[in-house]
N, C-alpha and C positions, 0 to 999 in steps of 0.2 A: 493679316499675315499671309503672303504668300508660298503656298506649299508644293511640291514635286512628290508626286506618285510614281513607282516605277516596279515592274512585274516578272515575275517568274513562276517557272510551274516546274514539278518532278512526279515523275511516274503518272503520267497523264493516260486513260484508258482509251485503246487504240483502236477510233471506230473507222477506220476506213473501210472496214469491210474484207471478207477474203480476197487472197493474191493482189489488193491493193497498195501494199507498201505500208508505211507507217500514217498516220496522221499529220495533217499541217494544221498547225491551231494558230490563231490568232484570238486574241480579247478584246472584248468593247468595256469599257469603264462608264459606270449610269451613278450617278448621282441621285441620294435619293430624299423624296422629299418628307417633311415630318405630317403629312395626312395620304392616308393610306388608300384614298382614291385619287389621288394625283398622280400620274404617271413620270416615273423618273427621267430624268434631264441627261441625254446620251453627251459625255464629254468626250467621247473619241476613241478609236480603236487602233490596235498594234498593227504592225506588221504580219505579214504570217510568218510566219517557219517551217520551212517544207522538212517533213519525213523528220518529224523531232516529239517525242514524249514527254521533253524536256526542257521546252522553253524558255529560254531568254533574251524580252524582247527589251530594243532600247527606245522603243517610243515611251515617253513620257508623257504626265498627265500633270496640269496645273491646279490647284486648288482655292479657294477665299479661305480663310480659317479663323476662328474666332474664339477664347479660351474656354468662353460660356456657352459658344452655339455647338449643341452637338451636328456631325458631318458624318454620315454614315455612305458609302459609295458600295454597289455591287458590282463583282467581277464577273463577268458571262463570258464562257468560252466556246468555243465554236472549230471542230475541223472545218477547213476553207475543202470545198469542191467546185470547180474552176466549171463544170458544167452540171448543174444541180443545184436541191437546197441545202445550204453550212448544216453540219450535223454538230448539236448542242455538246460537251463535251462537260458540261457543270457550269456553277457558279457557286460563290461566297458570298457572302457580306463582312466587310470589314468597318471598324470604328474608327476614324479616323484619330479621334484624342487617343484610342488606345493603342493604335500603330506608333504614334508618335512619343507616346509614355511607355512603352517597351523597351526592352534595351537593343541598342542599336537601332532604334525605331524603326524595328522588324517583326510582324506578325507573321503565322501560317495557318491554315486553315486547310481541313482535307472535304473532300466532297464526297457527295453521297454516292456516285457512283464509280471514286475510287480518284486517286491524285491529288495530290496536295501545293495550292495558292501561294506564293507569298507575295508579301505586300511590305514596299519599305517606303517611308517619309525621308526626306529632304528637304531643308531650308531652301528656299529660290532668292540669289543675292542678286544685283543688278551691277553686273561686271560688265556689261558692254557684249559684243557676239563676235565671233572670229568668219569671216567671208572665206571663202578657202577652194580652191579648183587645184586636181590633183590628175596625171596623166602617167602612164606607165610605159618605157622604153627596154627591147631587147627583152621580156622578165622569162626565164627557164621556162621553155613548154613541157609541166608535168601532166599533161591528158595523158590518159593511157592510149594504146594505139598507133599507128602509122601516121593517118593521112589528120587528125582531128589536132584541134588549138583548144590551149585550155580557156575557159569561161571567168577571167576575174573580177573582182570584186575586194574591198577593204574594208575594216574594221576598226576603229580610234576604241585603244583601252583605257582608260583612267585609273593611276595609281593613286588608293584611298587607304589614307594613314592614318589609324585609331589606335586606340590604347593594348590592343590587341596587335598590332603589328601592321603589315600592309598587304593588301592583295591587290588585284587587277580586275576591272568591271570596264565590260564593253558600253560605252555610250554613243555611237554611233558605226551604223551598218549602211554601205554605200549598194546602189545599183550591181547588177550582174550586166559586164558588156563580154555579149558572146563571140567567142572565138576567136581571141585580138590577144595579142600578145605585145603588142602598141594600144594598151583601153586608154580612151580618153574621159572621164567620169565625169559628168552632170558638177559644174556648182551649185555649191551648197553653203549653209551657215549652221553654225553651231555656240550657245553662248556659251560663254568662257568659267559661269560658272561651272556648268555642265562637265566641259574639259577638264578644268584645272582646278576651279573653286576660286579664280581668279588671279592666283599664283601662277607668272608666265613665265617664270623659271620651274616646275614643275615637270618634270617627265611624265612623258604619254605616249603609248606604243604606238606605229599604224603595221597593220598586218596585213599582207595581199594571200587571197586567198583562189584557189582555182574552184568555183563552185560544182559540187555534185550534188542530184537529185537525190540520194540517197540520204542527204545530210550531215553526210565524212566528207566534210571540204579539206582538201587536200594545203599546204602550205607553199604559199610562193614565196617566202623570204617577207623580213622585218626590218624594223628599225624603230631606234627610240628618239625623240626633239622634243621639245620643247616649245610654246608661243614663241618666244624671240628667236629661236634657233629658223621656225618657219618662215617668220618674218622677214628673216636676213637671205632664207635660201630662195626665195622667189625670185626666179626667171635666173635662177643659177645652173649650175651642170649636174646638178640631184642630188638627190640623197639614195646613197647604195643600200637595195634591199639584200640585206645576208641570210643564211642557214646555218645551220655547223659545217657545211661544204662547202662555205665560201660565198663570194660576190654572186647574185643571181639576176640579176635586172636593177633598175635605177627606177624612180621614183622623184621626178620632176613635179614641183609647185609650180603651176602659171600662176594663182591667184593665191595671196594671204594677205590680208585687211582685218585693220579692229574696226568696228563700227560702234557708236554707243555711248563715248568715254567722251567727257566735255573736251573743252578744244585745246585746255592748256596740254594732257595728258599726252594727247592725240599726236600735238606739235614736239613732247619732250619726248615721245616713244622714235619719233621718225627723225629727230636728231641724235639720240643712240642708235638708233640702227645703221646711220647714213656711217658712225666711228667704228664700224665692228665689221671683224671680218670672220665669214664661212670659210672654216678650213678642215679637209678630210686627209690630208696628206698622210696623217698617221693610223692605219688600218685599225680600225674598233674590235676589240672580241666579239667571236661568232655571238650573236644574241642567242637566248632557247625562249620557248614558249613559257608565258609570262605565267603560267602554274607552276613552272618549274625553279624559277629566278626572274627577279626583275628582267628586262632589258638594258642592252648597253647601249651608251650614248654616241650619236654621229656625228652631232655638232656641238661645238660650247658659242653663247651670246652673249654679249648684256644685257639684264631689267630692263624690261618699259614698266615704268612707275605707274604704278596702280591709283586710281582714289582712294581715301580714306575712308573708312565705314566701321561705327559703331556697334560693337556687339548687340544682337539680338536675343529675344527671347528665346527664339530656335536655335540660335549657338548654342544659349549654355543646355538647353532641353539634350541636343544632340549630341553636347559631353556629356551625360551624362548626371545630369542637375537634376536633383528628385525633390518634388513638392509634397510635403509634410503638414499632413490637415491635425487642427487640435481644435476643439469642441467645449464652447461652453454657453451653458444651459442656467436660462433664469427662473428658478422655484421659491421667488417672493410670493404673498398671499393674493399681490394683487391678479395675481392672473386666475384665483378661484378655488374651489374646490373641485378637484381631477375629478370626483365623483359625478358630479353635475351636469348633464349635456346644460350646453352651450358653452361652458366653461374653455380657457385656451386648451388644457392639459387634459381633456377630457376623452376617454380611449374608446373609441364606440363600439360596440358590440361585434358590428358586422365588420371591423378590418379595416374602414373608412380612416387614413390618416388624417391628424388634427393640424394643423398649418407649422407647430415648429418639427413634428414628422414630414411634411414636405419640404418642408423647406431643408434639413436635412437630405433627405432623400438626391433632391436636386443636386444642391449643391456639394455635397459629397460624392454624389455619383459621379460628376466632373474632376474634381481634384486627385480620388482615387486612383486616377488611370497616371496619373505623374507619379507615384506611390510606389517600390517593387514590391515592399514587402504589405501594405494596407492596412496597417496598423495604428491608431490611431489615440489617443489621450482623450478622454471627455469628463468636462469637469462642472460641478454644479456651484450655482453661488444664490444666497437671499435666504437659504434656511440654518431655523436652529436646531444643534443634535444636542440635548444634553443642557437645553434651554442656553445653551448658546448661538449666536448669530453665527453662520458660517459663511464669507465669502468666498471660497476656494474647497471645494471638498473632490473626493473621487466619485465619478459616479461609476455602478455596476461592481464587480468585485475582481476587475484588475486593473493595473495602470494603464494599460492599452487594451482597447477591443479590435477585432478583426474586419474588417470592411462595413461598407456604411451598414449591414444588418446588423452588425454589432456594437454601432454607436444607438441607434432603434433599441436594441434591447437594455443598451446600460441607461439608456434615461427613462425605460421603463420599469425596470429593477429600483431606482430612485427612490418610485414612491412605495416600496414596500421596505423600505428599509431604514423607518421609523423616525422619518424628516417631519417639523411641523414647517407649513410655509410663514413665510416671514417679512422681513426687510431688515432696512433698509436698500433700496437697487445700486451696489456698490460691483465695478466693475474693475477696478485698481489692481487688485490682487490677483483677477484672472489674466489680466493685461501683462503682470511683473512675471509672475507664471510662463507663461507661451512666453515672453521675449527669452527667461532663462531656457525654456527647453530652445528655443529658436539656437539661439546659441551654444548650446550643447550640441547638437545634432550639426553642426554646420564646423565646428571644433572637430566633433567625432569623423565627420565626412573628411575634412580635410587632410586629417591625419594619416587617413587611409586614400590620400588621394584622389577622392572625389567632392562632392560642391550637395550642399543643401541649403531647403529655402523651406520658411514656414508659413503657413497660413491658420489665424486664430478668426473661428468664424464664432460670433455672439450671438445667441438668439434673446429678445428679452419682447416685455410684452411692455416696458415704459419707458421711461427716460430717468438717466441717472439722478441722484440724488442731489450727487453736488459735483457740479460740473468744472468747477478750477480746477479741481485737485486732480477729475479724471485727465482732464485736458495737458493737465503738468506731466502724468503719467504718460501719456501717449508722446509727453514732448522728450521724458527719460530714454522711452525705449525705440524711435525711432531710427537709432544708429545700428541695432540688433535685423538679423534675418529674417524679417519678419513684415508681413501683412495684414491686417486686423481689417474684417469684415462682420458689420454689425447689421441685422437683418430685424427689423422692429416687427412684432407679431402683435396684433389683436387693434383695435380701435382708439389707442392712447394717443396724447398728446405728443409726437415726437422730435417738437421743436427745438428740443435740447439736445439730442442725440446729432439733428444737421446742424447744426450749430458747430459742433466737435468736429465734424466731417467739413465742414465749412472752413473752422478756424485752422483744423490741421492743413489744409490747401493753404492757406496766404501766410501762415507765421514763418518762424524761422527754422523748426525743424523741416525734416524731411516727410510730406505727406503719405502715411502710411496707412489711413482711415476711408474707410469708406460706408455709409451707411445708406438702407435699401429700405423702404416700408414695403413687411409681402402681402397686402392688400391692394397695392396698385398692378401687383405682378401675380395675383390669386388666382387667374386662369389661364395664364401661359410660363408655363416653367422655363420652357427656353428663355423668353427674357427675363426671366428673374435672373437666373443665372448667367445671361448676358450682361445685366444691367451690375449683378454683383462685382462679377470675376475682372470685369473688364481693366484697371487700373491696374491689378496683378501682374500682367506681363513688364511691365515699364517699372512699377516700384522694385520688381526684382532684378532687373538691369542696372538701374538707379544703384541700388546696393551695393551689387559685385563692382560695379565698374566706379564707384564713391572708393569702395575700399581696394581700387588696382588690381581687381583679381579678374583676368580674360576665361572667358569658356575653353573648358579642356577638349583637347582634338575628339572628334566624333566617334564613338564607339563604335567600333566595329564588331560582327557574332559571327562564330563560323557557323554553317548548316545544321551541324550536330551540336549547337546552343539553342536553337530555336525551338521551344515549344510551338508543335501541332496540336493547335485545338481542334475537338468538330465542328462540323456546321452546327450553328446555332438556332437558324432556321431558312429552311427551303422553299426559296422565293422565283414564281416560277413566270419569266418575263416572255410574251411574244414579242418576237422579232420580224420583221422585213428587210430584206436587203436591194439594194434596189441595183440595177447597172451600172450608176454613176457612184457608187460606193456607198450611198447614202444610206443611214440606219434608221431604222421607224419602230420604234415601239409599239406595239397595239393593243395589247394590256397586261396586265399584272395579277397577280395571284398570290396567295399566301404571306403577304408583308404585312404584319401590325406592328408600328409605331412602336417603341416601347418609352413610356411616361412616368417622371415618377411621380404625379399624381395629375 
């Protein structure tokens, strides 16, 4: 999966020093690796921002993302000193899954020496890129002064509409050309996700701005288009930039090109545009800055017909689609007596977890972060209470425990709570279990307008007893919200469990199975969890889009939604900057890995 990093800061602490004005900060984004003498992977730095405490920069950062692999990146910020060394300004560390399992897949973070990070995920779709060269005629000289020309420069804002409403986000900032009242700006490219999300009927602001050192850039007039609006106005007589005072300067496209889009799209966009005509004739409302109201429209076009593209994982993640872990745990005889080192169940003295605590550990620690509230079901199956067999019992003393240390303590709570171990290894009734909760929670989500997905992860130490019946079960409940990940613990035979994972891939339901032995994965967690999680994304797509249900518009959070967390911990990177821009790492401090076993 391909992911979009993108950054802000507020109340950033202001080291430029006395009588120097405010701070120009720019970020570098390091990638970091899971052994803690490896020096982290620089993916790229922002822009600066001169004389801003306040940050918001539109470079963005790409990502690999993988459901199992954890992706942890550090944020390092730095005031820019144009003759001297950057002066450090903080950093964060942010988790990637759990930016992305946040709502609005937005985290913040404040730093230790004051100001606060944020960090928001993005799906990256493969919309194609818009080519684009933009030049400026006649536009109002607002410099202050006599004899001085103002310094322009533009800004493209993108209107993003969530369940929350819509707002306006800057995703590209052009060059400053000084002193020209005629700027002719640098071509450039932008992808149309970026712009529009690929929607080329979509409104998106361009702002001309007269830049000040100060960082109160003054307003040279707006207007709002569109892709196709642009398309059509190339090498026409402009688009008029307004104020609430009226016409102020024109805004001519030499250059707008799609690039990217197979050939059929390319040839059906360029015969709508060749039938469509740019017409201004009928004066637009003043526009106002887009905090205050949208922007109004300069032109109307036709659609250029987009490709088609299947819902992804990161759609419905980004509507808002929360994953829903439920837990069940095998306490048949044969995995031992708990009391016994060596035993599977067996609780060591010193803290050491026993493989279905890691395994837990891992893989809940993953799933968690899709979770809002972290709450989770864990259920026990193979013992008798009352010298009866129990397949399905609660474990701990509520229906839900609170994050993965709370599924840890209810299958520790288990064995005091006068279980004899048992059998048969019967898994039917955990399975019928999670399909109904699956579907209750996805009922309940719905009702209220939102999307749930479950995942029933099994731990057991053998192989079912009688494998038709389970195999019939797994063919009932395949239609339900649901995932079922079976993790084999200890040294058993677990021919029969792939078998299950086997047969559910080639029959006629829908494959919702997947099973793992944690002895081939016993000393690297991340791929356990890789090897686990991995079909999850797709069986969940698989579902919603089986049962005609699309990912709901991307959540949006205002500022005053966002939990600020602390720093978590304080990872202290040298840097080198070099004259050709280049960044060097030199080494690292204070980062350990965090494992769950």
């Amino acid at each position: 999966m391909k992911l979009q990093l993108s950054l802000s800061a507020k109340k950033l602490p202001n080291v430029a020093g006395a009588f120097k004005g405010k701070s120009d900060p720019f970020a570098i984004v390091s990638l970091l690796d899971d052994e803690s003498d490896v020096k982290p992977k620089i993916l790229g730095k922002t822009e600066v921002i001169k004389n801003s405490l306040n940050p918001d920069w539109v470079t963005t950062f790409n990502l690999d993302y993988e459901l199992g692999r954890p992706v942890k990146v550090i944020i390092s910020l730095y005031d820019h000193v144009r003759k001297g060394e950057n002066i450090s300004m903080g950093s964060a560390v942010f988790d990637v899954g759990y930016v992305l399992g946040s709502k609005g897949n937005t985290k913040a973070k404040s730093m230790k020496h004051g100001g606060v990070i944020y960090a928001k995920i993005t799906n990256v779709k493969d919309h194609g890129k818009l080519r684009f060269c933009f030049r400026g005629t006649k536009l109002k000289n607002v410099e202050g002064g006599l004899f001085g020309k103002s310094d322009p420069f533009f800004e493209i804002d993108r209107r993003d509409i969530g369940t929350n409403g819509s707002e306006w986000n800057t995703v590209y900032r052009s060059k400053v050309v000084k002193n020209n009242l005629d700027p002719a700006w640098e071509e450039d490219t932008i992808d149309l996700d970026t712009l529009c999300g690929g929607d080329l009927d979509l409104p998106f602001g361009i702002s001309v701005f007269d830049h000040e050192s100060s960082g109160k850039h003054v307003s040279m007039g707006q207007v709002q288009i569109n892709v196709n609006g642009l398309l059509k106005a190339k090498n026409s007589a402009g688009l008029k930039l307004q104020t609430r005072k009226g016409v102020v300067g024109t805004l001519v496209v030499t250059k707008a090109e799609i690039f990217g889009l197979n050939d059929a799209n390319v040839e059906a966009a360029t015969n709508k545009m060749a039938n469509t005509s740019l017409s201004s004739s009928v004066p637009s409302p003043v526009p106002v800055p887009p905090a205050a109201q949208p922007y109004v429209s300069n032109s109307m076009s036709a659609p250029v017909p987009m490709q088609s593209r299947n819902p992804s994982f990161i759609d419905y993640i980004e509507g808002g689609c929360e994953i829903n872990l439920c837990v069940g745990i095998d306490f048949t005889g044969s995995n031992g007596d708990p009391r016994d080192p060596g035993t599977l169940h067996y609780r060591h003295p010193d803290g050491t977890k026993n493989d279905y605590e890691k395994a837990i550990c891992a893989i809940g620690g993953i799933l968690q972060k899709y979770d809002s509230n972290k709450t989770f079901p864990v259920w026990g199956f193979g013992a008798k209470y009352g010298g009866v067999v129990r397949h399905c019992f609660q474990c701990g003393n509520s229906a839900e425990v609170e994050g993965v240390d709370g599924i840890i303590q209810a299958y520790r709570q288990t064995f005091q709570s006068g279980l004899i171990m048992s059998g048969p290894t019967d898994i039917t009734e955990i399975i019928q279990t999670a399909a109904a909760f699956a579907n209750s929670r996805q009922e309940e989500a719905k009702n209220n307008g939102r999307q749930a997905y479950s995942v029933l992860l099994i731990l057991t130490d053998g192989s079912v007893t009688d494998v038709q019946a389970t195999a019939q079960t797994l063919g009932l409940v395949s239609n339900a919200p649901l995932s079922i990940v079976i993790v084999g613990v200890g040294n058993a035979d677990f021919s029969a469990m792939q078998f299950l994972d086997n047969c559910a891939s080639t029959g006629a339901h829908k494959d919702v199975t997947k099973f793992v032995h944690f002895n081939a994965h016993a000393h690297d967690p991340n791929s356990l969890t890789a090897t686990t999680l991995e079909e999850i994304p797709s069986q969940l797509t698989s579902y919603f889009s089986s049962h005609g249900i699309q990912p709901l518009p991307p959540v949006t959070v205002g500022e005053d939604e966002i939990v600020i967390e602390p720093q978590e911990e304080e990872i202290d990177l040298s840097m080198s900057f070099g004259n050709d821009e280049e960044v060097v790492v030199n080494n690292m401090s204070g980062y350990v890995p965090a494992r769950p076993y």
